[in-house]
N, C-alpha and C positions, 0 to 999 in steps of 0.2 A: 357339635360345632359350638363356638364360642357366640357367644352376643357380638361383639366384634365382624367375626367370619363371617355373622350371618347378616349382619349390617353389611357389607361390602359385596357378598352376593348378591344382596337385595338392591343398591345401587348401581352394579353391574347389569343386572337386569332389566331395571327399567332403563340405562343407556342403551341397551343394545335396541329395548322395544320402538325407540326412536329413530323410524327412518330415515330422517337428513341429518342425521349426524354420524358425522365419518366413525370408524374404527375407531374407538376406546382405546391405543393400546397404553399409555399410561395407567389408565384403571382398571384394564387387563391385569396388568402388572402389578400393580398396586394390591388387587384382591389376591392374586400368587401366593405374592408376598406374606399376607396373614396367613397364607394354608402351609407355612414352612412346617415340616416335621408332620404333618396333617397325615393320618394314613388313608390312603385312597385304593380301590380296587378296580384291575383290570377286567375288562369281560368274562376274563378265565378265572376272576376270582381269586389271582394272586395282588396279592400286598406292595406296594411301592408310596414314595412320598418323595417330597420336593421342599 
């Protein structure tokens, strides 16, 4: 992961750890965003990205 990726995760995070604040979904989105091209793996272990 990038410094980056991993800066928006980490903000991602502690948003969500706050219970009265609604749904992030801008900063959802937002952290996506940095993972364009990112390769991720399913349970099965197969390969995909966004």
């Amino acid at each position: 992961m990038t410094k980056e990726q991993r800066k928006a995760v980490k903000i991602l995070q502690d948003q969500l750890k706050e219970t009265d604040v609604p749904w992030p979904d801008d900063l959802l989105w937002d952290t996506l965003v940095k993972f364009q091209r990112y390769p991720f793996h399913t349970a099965k272990n197969l390969e995909f990205s966004i």
